[in-house]
C-alpha positions, 0 to 999 in steps of 0.5 A, a space after each residue: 237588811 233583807 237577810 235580817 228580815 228574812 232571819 225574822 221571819 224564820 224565826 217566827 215561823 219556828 214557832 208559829 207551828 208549835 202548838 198542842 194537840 191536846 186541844 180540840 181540832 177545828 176543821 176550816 174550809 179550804 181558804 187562807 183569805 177570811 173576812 172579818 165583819 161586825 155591826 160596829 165595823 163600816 168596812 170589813 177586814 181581813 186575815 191572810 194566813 202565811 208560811 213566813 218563808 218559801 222558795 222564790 218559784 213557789 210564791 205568788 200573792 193570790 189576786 184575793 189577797 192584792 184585792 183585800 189589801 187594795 180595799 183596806 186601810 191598812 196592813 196589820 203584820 206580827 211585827 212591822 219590819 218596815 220600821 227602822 226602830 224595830 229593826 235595830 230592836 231586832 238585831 239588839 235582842 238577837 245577841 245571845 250571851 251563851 254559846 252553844 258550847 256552853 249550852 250542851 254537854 259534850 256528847 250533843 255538840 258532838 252529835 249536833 256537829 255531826 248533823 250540823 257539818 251534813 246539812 251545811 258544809 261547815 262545823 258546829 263551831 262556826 255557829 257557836 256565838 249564835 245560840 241554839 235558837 239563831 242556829 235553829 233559824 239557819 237550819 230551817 232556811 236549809 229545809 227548802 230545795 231552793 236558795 232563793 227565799 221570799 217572805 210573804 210579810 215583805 212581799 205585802 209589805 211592798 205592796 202595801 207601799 205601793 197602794 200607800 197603806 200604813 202598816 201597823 204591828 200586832 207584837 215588837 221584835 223583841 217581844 217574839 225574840 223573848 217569847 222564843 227563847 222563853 218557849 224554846 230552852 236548852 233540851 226543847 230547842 236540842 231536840 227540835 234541831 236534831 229532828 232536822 230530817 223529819 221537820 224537812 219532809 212535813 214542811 215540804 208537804 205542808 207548803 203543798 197543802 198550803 199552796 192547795 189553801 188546805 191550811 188544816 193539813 199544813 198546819 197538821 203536817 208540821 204539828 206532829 206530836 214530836 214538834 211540840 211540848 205544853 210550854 212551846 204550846 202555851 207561850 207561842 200559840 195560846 197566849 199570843 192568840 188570845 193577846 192578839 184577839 183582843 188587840 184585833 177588835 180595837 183595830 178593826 173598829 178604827 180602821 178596816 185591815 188586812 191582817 197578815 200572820 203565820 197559818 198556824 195561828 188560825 186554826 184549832 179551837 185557840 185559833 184567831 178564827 175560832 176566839 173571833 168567832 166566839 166573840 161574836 165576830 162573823 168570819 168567813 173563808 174568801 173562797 174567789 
């Protein structure tokens, strides 16, 4: 089970930093707290930005962010790993009906044996059955100098159960399982893996500027021209963030939450932050 989830949480991650940078850049102030306020809300809510997955020693939920949850209602996360439903949903989608043999031509599973044998110990064809995109997820676990991972989203999850929030969902598994495969085809999904070495070096960066709450760096470290294309951009960032804000309003009118979702998903002018904003909505970084 917590392989699965953190399976899950690489696998949004790998598309939580795709996004275009023909858009305009939004310069946030250093925080990766902000609270949410309205006329129409009693209490206000809050949005925790992420990196879904990190070494065990370089992860901590900053006491802001245990204050937040504690004063909300509830938990608000992309998908509720908590429920066993979404789970079995999750593992259902997670089937892939072409192999990576099939996928690619001969010469790029060779080259891609090649790079998958160095990074870990074993040859591309223990990995066929798993699809290029379940591949992509491995891979990325091996980008971290450690072998114990956390997830922030299950760390909050936890802690959610220990203050006795419910937790709710802004998207179903399935939903970002069919977003990924849709935004990450054949040749897109090739060539993210074959920049491994590259990817590495700016994630590694980006946990620093993130550990920093410079969020606008990190996100900028790991959305480089050479990781993104105009469908990734579309389907995994624009789409779901305008979804998302509006799903968001309806939600904190209820009930004041704490929204938990990757950092990319914040800035820029299609960021949640920004759409928020526009619409009206006060939102400010949680600085202490």
């Amino acid at each position: 089970m917590k392989h699965l989830k953190l399976v899950t949480a690489v696998l949004v991650f790998t598309f939580a930093f795709n996004f275009s940078k023909a858009q305009e850049t939004v310069k946030l102030e250093n925080s990766i707290l902000w609270k949410v306020e309205h006329r129409d809300f009693e209490k206000p809510s809050y949005i925790v930005g992420t990196l879904h997955f990190m070494c065990e020693d370089d992860f901590k939920i900053p006491e802001k962010v245990t204050k937040a949850l504690n004063d909300v209602d509830a938990l608000v996360l992309e998908v509720n790993l908590s429920d066993p439903k979404e789970i079995q949903s999750m593992q259902e989608s997670m089937k892939n009906p072409i192999k990576i043999s099939e996928e690619l031509s001969k010469e790029q599973f060779n080259d891609l044996d090649i790079l998958v044998t160095e990074i870990t110990g074993v040859p591309l064809s223990t990995f066929d059955s798993y699809g290029l995109s379940m591949l992509n997820t491995i891979l990325i676990t091996k980008m971290l100098p450690c072998s114990k991972f956390k997830s922030p989203e299950n760390e909050l999850t936890l802690l959610a159960t220990k203050f006795q929030k419910p937790i709710f969902s802004l998207e179903k598994a399935a939903q970002q399982l069919e977003i990924i495969r849709n935004a990450y085809p054949t040749e897109f999904a090739y060539k993210q893996i074959m920049l491994f070495e590259s990817y590495k070096k700016d994630f590694n960066k980006a946990i620093t500027a993130y550990n920093n709450e410079d969020i606008t760096s990190a996100v900028a470290l790991v959305t480089k021209e050479d990781y993104m294309d105009k469908n990734a951009t579309e389907l995994l960032q624009i789409n779901r963030n305008k979804d998302w804000v509006e799903k968001m309003p309806v939600m904190m009118k209820e009930r004041s939450n704490l929204f938990a979702v990757g950092a990319a998903h914040l800035t820029n002018d299609y960021g949640i932050i920004h759409l928020l904003r526009e619409k009206g909505y006060t939102v400010t970084a949680v600085t202490n």
